[in-house]
C-alpha positions as CSV (number, residue, x, y, z in Angstrom):
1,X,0.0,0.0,0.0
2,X,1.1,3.1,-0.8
3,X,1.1,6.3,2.1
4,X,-1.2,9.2,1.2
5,X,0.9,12.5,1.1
6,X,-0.1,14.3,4.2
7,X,-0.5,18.0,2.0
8,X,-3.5,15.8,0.3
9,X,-5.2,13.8,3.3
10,X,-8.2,11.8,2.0
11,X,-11.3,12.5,4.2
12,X,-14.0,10.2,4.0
13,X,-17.4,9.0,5.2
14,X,-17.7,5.6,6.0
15,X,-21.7,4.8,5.8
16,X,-21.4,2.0,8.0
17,X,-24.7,-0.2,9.2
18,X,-25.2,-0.2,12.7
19,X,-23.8,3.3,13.3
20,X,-24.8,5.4,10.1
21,X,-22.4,8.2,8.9
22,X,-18.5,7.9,10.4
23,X,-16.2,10.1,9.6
24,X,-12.8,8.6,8.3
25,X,-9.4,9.8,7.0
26,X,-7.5,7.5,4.2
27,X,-4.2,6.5,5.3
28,X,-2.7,4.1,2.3
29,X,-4.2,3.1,-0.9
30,X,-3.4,-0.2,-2.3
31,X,-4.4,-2.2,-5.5
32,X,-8.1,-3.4,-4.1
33,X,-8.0,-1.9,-0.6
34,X,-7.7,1.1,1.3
35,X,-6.4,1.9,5.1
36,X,-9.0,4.0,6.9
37,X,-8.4,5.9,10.3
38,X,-11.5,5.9,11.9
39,X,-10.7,7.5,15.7
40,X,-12.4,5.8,18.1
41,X,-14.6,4.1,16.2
42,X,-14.3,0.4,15.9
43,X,-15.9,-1.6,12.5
44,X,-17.0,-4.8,12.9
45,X,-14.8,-7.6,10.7
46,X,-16.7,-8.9,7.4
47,X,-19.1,-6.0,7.5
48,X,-19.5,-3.7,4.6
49,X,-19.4,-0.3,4.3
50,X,-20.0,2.3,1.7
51,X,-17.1,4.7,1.2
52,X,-18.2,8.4,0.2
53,X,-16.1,11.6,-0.6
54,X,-16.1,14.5,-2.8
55,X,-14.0,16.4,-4.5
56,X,-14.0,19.7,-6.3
57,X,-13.3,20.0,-9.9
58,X,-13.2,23.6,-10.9
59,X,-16.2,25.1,-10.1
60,X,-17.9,21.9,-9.4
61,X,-18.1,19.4,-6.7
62,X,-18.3,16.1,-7.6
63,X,-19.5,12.9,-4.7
64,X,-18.5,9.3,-5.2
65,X,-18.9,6.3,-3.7
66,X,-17.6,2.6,-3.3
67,X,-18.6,-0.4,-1.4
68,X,-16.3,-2.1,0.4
69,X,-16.2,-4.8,3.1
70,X,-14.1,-4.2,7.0
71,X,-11.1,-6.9,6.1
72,X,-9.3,-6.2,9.8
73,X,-9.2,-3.7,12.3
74,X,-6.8,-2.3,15.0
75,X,-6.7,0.6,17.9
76,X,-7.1,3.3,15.2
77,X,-9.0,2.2,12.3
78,X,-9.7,-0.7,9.7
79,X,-8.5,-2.0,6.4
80,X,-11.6,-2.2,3.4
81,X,-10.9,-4.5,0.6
82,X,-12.6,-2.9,-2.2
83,X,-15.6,-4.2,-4.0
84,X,-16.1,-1.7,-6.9
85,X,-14.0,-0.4,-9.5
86,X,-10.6,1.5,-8.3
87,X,-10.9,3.6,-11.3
88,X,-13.1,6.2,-9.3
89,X,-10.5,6.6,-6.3
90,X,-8.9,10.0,-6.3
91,X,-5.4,9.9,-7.1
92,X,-3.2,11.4,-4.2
């Protein structure tokens, strides 16, 4: 997985079951999976999430989203294994 550059942090919004809207902050992008700092939040192994951001282009702001499922967790956050295409993840 590669680090994100800290000057271009990812923020994110995990929309996550049995808690609704969380935020997150992308730590490392990898080919099908993505490293998510989610505070004190804990996800719950095997469960899926939706992944939402949005980013500006110009004079327009643009949302996306990606499902993924909770593939490990630890004291700050969990690891999401990617179930859509990559091809909409912003490039850091």
């Amino acid at each position: 997985m590669s680090p994100i550059n800290p000057s271009k942090l990812l923020h994110l919004t995990l929309k996550y079951g049995p808690l609704g809207l969380v935020r997150a902050t992308g730590l490392r992008i990898g080919p099908n999976s993505l490293l998510v700092d989610t505070g004190r939040v804990t996800l719950t192994d095997n469960s899926e999430v939706e992944v939402l951001w949005s980013e500006r282009r110009g004079q327009a702001l643009r949302s996306h989203s990606l499902p993924a499922r909770v593939c490990g967790t630890d004291e700050h956050g969990a690891r999401l294994m990617l179930i859509g295409p990559m091809a909409s993840l912003p490039q850091t």
